[in-house]
LOTILUM-898586 format. One line per field, with one value per residue (C-alpha): residue number from 1; x, y, z. Coordinates in pm, 1 decimal, always signed. Example, Ala and Ser with C-alpha at 12.3 -4.5 7.8 and 13.67 -1.06 7.14 Angstrom:
pakol: (1,2)
east: (+1230.0,+1367.0)
north: (-450.0,-106.0)
up: (+780.0,+714.0)
END
This chain:
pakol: (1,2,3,4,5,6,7,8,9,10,11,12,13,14,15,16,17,18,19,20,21,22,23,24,25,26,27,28,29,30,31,32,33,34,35,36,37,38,39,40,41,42,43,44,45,46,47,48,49,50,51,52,53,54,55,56,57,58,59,60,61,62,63,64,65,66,67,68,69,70,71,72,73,74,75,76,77,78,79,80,81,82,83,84,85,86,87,88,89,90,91,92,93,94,95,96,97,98,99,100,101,102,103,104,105,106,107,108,109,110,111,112,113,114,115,116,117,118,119,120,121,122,123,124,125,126,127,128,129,130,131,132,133,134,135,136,137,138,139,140,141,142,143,144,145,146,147,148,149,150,151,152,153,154,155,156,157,158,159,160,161,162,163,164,165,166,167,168,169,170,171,172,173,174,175,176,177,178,179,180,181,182,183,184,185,186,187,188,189,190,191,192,193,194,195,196,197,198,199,200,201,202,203,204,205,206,207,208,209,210,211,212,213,214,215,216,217,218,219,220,221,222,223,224,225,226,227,228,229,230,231,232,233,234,235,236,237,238,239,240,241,242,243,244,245,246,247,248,249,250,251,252,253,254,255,256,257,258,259,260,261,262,263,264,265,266,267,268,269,270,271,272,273,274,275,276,277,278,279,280,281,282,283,284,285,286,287,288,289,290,291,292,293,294,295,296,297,298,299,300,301,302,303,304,305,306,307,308,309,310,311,312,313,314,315,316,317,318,319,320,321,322,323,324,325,326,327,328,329,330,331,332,333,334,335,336,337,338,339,340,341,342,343,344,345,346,347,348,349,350,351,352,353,354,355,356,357,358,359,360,361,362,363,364,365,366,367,368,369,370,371,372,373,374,375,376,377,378,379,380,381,382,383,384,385,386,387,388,389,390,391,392,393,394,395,396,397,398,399,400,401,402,403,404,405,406,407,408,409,410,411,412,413,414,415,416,417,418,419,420,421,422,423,424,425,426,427,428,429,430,431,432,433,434,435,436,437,438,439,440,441,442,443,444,445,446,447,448,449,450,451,452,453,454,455,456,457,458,459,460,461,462,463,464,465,466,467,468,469,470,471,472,473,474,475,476,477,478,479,480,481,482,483,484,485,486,487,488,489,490,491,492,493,494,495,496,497,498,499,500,501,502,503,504,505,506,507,508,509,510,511,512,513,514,515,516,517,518,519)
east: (-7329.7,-7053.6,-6918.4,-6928.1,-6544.8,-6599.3,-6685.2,-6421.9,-6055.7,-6062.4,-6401.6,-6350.9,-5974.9,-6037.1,-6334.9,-6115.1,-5849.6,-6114.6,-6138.3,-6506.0,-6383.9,-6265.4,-5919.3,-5703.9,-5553.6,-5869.6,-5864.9,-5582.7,-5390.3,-5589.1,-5749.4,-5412.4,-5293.5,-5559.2,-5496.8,-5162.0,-5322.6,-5467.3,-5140.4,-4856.4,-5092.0,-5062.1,-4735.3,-4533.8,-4678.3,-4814.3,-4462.5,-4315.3,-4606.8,-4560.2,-4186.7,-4282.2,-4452.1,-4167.1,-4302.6,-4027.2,-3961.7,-4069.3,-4403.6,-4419.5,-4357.5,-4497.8,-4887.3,-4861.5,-4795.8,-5025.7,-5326.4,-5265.1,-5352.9,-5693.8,-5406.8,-5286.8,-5595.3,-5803.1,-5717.1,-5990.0,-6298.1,-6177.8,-6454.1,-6714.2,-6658.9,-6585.6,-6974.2,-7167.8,-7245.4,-6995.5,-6634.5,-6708.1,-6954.9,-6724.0,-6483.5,-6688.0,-6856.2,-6528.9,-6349.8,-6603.2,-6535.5,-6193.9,-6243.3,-6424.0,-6162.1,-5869.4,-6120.0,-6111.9,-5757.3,-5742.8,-5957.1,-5801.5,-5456.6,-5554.7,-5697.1,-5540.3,-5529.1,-5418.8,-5184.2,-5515.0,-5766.6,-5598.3,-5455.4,-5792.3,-5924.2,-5597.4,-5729.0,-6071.4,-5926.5,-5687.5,-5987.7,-6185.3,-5876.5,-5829.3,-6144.1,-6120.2,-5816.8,-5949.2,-6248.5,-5925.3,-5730.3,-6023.1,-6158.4,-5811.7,-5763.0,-6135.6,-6065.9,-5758.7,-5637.1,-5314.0,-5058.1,-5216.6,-5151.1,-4808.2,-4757.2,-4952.0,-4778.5,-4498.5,-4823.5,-4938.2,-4654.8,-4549.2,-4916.2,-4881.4,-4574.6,-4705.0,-4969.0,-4691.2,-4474.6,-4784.3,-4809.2,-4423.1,-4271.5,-4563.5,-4742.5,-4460.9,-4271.9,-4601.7,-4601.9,-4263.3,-4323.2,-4590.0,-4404.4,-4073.7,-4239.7,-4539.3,-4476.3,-4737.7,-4756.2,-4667.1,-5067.3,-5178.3,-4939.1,-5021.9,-5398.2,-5397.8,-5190.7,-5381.4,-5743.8,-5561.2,-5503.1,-5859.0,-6014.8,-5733.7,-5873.7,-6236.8,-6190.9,-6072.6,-6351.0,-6641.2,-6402.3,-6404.4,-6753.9,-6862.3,-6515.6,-6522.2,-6593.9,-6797.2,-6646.6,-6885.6,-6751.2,-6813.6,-7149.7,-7320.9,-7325.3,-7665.5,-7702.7,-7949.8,-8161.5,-8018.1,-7692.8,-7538.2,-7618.6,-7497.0,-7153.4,-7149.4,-7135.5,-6861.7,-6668.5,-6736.2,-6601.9,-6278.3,-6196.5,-6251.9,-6019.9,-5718.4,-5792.2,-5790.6,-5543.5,-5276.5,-5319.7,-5277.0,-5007.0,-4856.0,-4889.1,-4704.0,-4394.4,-4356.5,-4410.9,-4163.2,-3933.2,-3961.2,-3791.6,-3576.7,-3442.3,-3458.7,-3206.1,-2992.5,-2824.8,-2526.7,-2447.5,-2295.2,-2274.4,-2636.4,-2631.3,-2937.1,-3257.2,-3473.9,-3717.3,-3765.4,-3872.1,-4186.5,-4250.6,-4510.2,-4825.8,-4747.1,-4677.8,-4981.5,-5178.9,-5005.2,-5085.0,-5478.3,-5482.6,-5359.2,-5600.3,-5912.4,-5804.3,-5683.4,-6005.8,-6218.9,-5936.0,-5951.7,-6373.5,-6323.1,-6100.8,-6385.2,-6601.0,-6484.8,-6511.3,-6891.1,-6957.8,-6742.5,-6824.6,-6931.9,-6972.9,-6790.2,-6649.9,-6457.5,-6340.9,-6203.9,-5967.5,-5923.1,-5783.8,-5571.0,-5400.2,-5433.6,-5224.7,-4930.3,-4560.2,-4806.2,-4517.4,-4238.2,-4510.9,-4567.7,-4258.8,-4190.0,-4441.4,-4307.4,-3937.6,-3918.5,-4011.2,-3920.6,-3575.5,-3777.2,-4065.2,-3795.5,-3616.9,-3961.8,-4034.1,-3740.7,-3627.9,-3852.3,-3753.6,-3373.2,-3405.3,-3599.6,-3391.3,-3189.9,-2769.3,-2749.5,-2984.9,-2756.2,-3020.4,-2989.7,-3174.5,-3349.6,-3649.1,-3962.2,-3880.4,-3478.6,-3723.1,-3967.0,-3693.6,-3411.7,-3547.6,-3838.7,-3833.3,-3500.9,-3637.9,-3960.1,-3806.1,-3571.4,-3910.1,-4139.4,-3853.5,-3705.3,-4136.1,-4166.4,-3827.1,-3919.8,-4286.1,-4125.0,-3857.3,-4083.5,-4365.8,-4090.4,-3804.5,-4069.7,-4087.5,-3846.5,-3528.4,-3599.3,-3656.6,-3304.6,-3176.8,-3502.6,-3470.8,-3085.7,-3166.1,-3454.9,-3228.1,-2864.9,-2892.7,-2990.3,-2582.7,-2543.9,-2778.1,-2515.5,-2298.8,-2528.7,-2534.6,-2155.7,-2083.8,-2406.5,-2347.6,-2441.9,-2799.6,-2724.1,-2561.6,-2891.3,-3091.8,-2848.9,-2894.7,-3245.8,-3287.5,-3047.2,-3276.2,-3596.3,-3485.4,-3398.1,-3716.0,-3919.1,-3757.2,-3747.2,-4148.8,-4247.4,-4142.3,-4365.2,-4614.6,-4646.6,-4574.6,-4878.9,-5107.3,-4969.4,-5032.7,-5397.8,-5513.7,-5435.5,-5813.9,-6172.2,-6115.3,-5895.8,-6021.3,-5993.7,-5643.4,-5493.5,-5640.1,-5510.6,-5151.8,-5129.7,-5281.2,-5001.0,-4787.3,-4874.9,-4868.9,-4518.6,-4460.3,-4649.5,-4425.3,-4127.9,-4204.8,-4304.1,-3945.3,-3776.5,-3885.1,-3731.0,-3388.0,-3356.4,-3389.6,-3211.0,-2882.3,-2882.2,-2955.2,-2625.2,-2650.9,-3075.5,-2935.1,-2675.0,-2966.1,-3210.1,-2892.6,-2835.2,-3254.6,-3248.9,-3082.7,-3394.7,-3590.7,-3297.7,-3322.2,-3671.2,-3639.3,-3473.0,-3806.4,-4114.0,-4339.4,-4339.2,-4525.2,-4437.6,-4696.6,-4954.7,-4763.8,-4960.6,-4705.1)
north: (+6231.2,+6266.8,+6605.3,+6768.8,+6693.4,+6281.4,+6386.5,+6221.9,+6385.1,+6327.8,+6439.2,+6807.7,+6808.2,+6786.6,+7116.6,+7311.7,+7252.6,+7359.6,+7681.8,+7621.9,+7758.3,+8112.4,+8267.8,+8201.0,+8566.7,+8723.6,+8595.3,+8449.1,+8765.8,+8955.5,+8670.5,+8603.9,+9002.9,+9064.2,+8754.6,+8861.6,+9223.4,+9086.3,+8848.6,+9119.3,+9422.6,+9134.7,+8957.9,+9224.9,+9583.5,+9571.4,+9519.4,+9840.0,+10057.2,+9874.2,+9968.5,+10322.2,+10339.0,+10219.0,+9830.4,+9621.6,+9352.2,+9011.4,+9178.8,+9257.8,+8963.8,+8723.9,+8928.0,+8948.1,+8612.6,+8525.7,+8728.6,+8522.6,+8207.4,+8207.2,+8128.3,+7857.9,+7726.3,+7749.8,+7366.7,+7324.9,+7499.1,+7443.0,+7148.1,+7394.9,+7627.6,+7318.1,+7129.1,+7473.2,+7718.4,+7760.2,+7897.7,+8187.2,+8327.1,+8253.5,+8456.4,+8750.5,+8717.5,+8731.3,+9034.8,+9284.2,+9187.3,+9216.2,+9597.9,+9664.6,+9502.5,+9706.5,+10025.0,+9921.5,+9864.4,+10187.4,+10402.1,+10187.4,+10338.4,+10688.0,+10576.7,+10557.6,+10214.1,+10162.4,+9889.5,+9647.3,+9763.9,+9712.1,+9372.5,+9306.7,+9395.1,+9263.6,+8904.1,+8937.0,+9055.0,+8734.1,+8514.5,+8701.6,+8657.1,+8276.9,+8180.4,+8344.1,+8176.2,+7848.2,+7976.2,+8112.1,+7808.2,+7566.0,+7811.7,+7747.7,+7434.2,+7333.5,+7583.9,+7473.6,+7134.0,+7007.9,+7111.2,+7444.0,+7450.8,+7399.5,+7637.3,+7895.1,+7834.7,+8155.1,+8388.1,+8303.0,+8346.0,+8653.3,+8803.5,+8778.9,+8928.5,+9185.2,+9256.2,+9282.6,+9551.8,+9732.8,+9757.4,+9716.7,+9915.9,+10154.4,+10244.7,+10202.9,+10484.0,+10668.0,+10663.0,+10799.7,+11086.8,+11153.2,+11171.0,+11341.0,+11588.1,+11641.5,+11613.7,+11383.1,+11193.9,+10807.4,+10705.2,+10965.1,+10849.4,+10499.1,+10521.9,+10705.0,+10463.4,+10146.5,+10365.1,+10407.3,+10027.4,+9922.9,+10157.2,+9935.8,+9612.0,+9762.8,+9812.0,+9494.6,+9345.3,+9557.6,+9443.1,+9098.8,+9066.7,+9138.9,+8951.8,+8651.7,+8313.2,+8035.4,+7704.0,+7403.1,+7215.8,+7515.9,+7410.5,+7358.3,+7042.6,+6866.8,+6858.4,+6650.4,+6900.8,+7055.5,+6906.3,+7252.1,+7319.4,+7002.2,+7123.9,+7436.4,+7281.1,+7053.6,+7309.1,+7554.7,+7229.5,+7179.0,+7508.4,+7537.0,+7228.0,+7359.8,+7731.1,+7613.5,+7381.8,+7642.1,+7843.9,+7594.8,+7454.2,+7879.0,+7875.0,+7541.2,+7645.5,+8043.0,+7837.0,+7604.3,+7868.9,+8126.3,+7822.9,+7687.5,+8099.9,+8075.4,+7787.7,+7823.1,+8132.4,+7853.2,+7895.2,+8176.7,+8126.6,+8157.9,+8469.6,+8673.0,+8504.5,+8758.1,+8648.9,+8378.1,+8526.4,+8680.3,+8910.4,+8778.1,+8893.9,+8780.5,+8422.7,+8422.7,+8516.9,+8220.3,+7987.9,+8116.5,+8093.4,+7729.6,+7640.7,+7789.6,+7643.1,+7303.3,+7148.4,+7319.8,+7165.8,+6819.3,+6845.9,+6972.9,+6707.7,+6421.2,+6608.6,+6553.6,+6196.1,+6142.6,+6443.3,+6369.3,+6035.9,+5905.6,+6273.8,+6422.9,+6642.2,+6381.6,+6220.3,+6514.5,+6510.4,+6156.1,+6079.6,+6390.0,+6277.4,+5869.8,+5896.5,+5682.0,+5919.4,+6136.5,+6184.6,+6275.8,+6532.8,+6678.4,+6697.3,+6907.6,+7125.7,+7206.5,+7218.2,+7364.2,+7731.5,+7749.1,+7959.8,+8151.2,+8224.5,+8330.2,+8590.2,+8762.5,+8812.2,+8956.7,+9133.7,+9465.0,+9523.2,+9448.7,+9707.7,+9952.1,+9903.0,+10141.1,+10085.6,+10037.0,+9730.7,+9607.3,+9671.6,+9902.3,+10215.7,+10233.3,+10540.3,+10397.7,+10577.7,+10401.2,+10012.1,+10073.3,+10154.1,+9918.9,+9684.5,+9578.4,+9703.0,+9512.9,+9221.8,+9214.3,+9224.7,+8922.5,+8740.5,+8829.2,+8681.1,+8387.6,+8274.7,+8299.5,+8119.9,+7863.8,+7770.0,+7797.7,+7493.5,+7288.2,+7234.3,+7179.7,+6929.5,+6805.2,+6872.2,+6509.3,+6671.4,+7041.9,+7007.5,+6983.6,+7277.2,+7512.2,+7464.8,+7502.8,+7825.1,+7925.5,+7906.7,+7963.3,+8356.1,+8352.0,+8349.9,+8690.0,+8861.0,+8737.9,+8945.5,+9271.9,+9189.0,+9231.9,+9506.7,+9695.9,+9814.6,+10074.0,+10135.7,+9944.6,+9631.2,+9639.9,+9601.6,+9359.0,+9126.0,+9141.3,+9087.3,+8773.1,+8641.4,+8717.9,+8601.5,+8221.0,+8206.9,+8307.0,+8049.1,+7763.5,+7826.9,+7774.9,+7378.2,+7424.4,+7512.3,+7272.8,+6993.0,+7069.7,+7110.2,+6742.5,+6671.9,+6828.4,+6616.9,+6264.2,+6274.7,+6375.3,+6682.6,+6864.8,+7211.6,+7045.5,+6917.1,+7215.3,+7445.9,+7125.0,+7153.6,+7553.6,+7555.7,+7350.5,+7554.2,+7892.6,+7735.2,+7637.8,+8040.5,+8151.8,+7924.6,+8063.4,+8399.0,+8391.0,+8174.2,+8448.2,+8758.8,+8519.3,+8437.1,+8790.5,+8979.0,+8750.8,+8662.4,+9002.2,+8962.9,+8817.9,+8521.5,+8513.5,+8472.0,+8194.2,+8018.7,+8073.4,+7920.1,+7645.2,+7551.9,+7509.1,+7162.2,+6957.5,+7123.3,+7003.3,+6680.9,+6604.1,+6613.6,+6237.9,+6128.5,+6275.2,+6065.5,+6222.3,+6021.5,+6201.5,+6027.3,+6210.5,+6497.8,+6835.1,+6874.2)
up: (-2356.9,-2633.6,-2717.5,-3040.7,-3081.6,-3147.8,-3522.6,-3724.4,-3780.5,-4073.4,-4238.6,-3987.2,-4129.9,-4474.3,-4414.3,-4236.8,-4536.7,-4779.9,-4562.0,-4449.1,-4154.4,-4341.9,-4375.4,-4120.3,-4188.1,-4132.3,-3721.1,-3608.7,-3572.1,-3415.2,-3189.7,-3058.3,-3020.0,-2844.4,-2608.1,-2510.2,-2434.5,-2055.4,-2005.2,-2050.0,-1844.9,-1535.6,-1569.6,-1744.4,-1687.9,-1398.4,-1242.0,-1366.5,-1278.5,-913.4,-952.8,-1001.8,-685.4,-491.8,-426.2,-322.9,-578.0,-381.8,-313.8,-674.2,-806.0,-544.6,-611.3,-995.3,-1023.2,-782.8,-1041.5,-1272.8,-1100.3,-1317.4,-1651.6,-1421.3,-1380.8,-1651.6,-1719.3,-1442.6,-1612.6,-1968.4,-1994.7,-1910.7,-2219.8,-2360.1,-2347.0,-2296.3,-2552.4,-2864.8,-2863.1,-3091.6,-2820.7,-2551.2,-2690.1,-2771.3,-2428.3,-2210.0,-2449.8,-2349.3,-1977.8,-2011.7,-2154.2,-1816.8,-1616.3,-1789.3,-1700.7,-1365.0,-1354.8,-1451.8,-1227.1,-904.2,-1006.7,-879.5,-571.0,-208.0,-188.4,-527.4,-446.2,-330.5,-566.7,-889.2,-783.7,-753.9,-1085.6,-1229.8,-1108.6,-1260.0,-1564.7,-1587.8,-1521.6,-1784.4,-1977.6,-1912.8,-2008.4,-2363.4,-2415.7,-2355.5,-2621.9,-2857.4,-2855.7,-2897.4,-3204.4,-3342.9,-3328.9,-3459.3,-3775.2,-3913.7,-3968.3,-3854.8,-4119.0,-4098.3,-3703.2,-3768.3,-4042.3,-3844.4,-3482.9,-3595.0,-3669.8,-3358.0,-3130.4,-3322.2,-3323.8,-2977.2,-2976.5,-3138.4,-2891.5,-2621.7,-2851.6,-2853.5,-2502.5,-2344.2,-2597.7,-2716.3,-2412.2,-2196.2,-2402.8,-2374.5,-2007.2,-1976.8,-2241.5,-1991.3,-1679.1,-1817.7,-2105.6,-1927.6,-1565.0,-1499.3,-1179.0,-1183.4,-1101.5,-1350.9,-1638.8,-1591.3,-1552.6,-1862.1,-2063.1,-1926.1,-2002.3,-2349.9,-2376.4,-2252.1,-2613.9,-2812.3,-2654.3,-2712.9,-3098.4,-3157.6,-2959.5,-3173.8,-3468.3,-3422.2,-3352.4,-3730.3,-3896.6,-3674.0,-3899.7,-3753.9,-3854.8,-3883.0,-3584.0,-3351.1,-3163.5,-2880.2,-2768.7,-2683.0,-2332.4,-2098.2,-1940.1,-1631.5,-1763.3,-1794.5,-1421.6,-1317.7,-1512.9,-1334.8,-1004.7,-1113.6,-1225.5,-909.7,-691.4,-859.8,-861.7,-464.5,-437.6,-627.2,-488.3,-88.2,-199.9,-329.6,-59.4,+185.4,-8.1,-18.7,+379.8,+452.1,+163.4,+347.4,+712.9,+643.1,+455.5,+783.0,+946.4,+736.3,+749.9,+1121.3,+1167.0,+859.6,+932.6,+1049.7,+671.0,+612.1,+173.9,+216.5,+366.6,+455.8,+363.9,+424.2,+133.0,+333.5,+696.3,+819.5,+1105.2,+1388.4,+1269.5,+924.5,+1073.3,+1264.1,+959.5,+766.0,+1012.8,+983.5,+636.5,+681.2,+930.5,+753.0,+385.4,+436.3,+577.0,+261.7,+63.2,+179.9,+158.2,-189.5,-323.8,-158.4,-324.4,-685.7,-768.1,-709.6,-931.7,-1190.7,-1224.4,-1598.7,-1679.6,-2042.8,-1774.6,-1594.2,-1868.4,-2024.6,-1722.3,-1646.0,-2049.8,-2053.9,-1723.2,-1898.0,-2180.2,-2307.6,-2144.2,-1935.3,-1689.1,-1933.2,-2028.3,-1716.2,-1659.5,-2008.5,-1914.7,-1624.9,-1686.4,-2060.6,-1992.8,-1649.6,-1713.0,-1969.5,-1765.4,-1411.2,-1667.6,-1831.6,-1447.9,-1330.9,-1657.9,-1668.3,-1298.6,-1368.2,-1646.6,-1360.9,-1097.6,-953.4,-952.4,-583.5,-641.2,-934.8,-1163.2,-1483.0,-1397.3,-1705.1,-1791.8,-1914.3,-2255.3,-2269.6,-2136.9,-2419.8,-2686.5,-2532.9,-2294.4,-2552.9,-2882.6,-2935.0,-2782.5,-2921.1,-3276.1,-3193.5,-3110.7,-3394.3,-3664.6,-3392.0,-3420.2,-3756.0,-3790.0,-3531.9,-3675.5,-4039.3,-3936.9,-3732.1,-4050.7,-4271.5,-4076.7,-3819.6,-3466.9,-3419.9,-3621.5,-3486.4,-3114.2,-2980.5,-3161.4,-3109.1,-2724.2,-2757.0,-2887.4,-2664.9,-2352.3,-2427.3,-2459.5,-2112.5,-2049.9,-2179.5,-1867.6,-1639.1,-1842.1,-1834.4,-1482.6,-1396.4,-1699.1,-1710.6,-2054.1,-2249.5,-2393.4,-2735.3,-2543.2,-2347.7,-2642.1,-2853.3,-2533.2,-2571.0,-2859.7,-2922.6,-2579.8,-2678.2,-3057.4,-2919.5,-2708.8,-3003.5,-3204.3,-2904.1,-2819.8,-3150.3,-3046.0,-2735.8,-2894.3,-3157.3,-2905.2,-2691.6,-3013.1,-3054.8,-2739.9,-2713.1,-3045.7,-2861.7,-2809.6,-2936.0,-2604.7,-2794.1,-2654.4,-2258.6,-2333.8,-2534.0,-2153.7,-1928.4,-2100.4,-2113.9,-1757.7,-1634.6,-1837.1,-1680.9,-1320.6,-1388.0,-1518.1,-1227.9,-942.8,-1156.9,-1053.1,-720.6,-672.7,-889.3,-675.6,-366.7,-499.2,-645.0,-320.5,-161.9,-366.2,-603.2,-992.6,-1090.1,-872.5,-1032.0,-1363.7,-1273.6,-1113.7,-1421.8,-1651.3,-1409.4,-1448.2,-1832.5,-1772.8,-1644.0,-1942.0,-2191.5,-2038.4,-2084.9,-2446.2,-2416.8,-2308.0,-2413.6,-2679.4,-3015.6,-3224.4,-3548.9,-3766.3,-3533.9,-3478.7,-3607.1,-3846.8)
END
């Protein structure tokens, strides 16, 4: 069976160009604010409202990263949105689940076990989440054509942008005018800000659903009956592998790291590695978790091949992973953002903190003022900036300096981390950082569009690519929690400057075919 997607280039190009596919204005904004809605309440918010109940940071970071494994792995069921049903309906599907996750998220705040429950509805709101984007990015790509994608990559990373101001700026000032004007408890101030968010996310669901276009590309395959159940059990396989696989894979790393801390105290510049160690129980419940997942793993992975044999599924996978420089890509993927990705985990609770931590002590009035309005302005005109010089000079002539950008203001946080300076420096520091990664993603963006359109499974390869992406964002904070509480948040930031080297270096060999580059 071919896919929808094998229609000519060309021929879907030059509709899309005629705008067959409607005004780009009319969707992609609020398609892609909306998107970031789900993605900043797990990776960014969710951390301070932790913070205000006292979580220590490791535990913080280690569990929010670990919701939003579904981003990570949304590679693996991208061909199933991809050969059943149409985007549109995929994305108008998942939004209305992700309003009744945020509700959940919600309620679960004012409950005893608060910490468990809305972890919980955090992860079924990321895979809600994941899946839309994998709808979203697929719509996009099928309803503009390639110079369009370009031009349009600084809308999209500043809509986004936009969707986080909204919430890490807006609502996060919101929730401190509650707690310091009105006295309202930390669970009572947040629940109310993230019931607030999930009516935002609700109105632009109900809006979307009667402005949405339908561009002529979007359609449901034509499946071989009982093909679509036959999908769903490949799907539901691979996603058992690379679940019992990660957590096996967790339980070996935080075994082997409890060891490694048990016979390297001989090193004193290491010091205390405390992130590293684990009491009895939680040893014994590591080795469990080991024992019980890497036998489903193994089964899993023997699974695979059979079913995804001469299925569209498997080869959705096997040409992504077939391509001409597939390593040099990987390796991008998993080196560009990395820095990036270790300081927007770390930075909300370095601007939480309290001094004897090293951290800034910041209200959640001065973080939504200083710690993001700042920032978020830097990124909203380093995006448009960024997408503006990539469609003009080409993403061959741009790259170097973009990424150059994106991860040399990461110097100045070992600064704030010595001085602590005043609430202005604060916010000039944010906003030159958040400025240079608006202007350096741009590149990264464009790059995997490039990437994605190597084949007729442009909707698989665009979720393959920004899977592997977001599992490289997710490992970054997990590791950044670690090396945090272990060396203190100057050290962190020397680290995170240290890492942008690899990512630099990649550059040299990544193919760029610029002929067949979406720009």
């Amino acid at each position: 069976m071919e896919v929808d997607e094998t229609k000519p280039i060309e021929i879907a190009e030059t509709q899309q160009e005629q705008g067959r596919a409607g005004n780009p204005w009319s969707f992609v904004p609020p398609l892609y604010f909306m998107q970031a809605i789900p993605s900043v309440l797990v990776g960014e918010m969710a951390p301070l409202i932790y913070k205000g109940f006292n979580v220590d940071n490791a535990l913080i970071t280690r569990w929010t990263s670990l919701m939003a494994l579904p981003w990570a792995i949304k590679m693996l069921f991208g061909p199933f949105v991809e050969l059943n049903s149409t985007r549109r309906k995929w994305i108008l599907l998942t939004q209305m689940l992700i309003v009744v996750g945020i509700l959940a998220v919600a309620f679960a705040l004012n409950t005893p076990n608060f910490f468990g429950f809305s972890l919980a509805f955090l992860g079924l709101t990321a895979l809600f989440s994941a899946t839309c984007d994998i709808a979203t990015d697929g719509f996009y790509l099928m309803s503009l054509g390639r110079s369009q994608q370009a031009s349009f990559s600084g809308v999209l990373s500043t809509s986004s942008k936009l969707g986080r101001l909204f919430m890490m700026s807006g609502l996060v000032y919101v929730a401190g005018v509650f707690k310091e004007n009105l006295h309202a408890s930390n669970a009572v101030a947040w629940a109310s800000v993230v019931g607030m968010l999930a009516v935002v996310y609700g109105i632009g669901r109900i809006t979307l659903g009667r402005s949405l276009p339908t561009p002529p590309q979007d359609k449901s395959p034509d499946a071989q009956p009982g093909e679509n159940a036959r999908n769903l059990l490949r799907t539901a396989v691979v996603l058992a592998a690379a679940l019992f696989s990660y957590f096996a894979l967790s339980a070996i790393v935080r075994i082997s790291a409890n060891a490694l801390a048990d016979n390297l105290h001989i090193l004193p510049l290491l010091g205390d590695l405390k992130g590293w160690t684990r009491t009895t129980d939680a040893l014994t419940a590591e080795w469990i978790q080991l024992a019980f997942c890497l036998p489903l793993a193994v089964a899993s992975l023997l699974a695979i091949r059979p079913l995804m044999s001469n299925t569209p599924t498997g080869e959705a996978f096997s040409t992504f992973f077939r391509q001409p420089g597939i390593w040099m890509i990987l390796l991008f993927i998993t080196f560009y953002r990395l820095p990036e990705a270790m300081v927007g985990k770390m930075s909300g609770l370095f601007f939480k903190g309290p001094l004897s931590e090293g951290a800034l002590n910041l209200t959640e009035k001065q973080i939504g003022i200083f710690g993001n309005v700042y920032g978020l302005a830097g990124t909203i005109l380093g995006g448009l900036l960024g997408g503006y010089l990539v469609s003009k000079r080409g993403l061959r002539k741009s790259f170097w300096p973009l990424a150059i950008a994106m991860h040399a203001p990461n110097l100045l946080y070992i600064w704030a981390a010595k001085t602590h300076p005043s609430l202005i420096g604060i916010g000039l520091v944010n906003f030159v950082d958040q400025f240079g990664y608006g202007i350096g993603f741009s590149a990264y963006l464009v790059y995997l569009m490039w990437v994605a359109q190597r084949s007729s499974f442009r909707t698989s390869h665009y979720a393959i690519a920004t899977g592997l992406g977001v599992l490289c964002i997710q490992v970054a904070g997990i590791l950044s929690g670690i090396i945090q509480t272990n060396f203190g948040y100057v050290n962190f930031f020397i680290t995170v400057a240290v890492l942008a080297i690899p990512g630099m270096l990649t550059l040299l060999f990544i193919p760029l075919d610029e002929k067949a580059a979406p720009v």
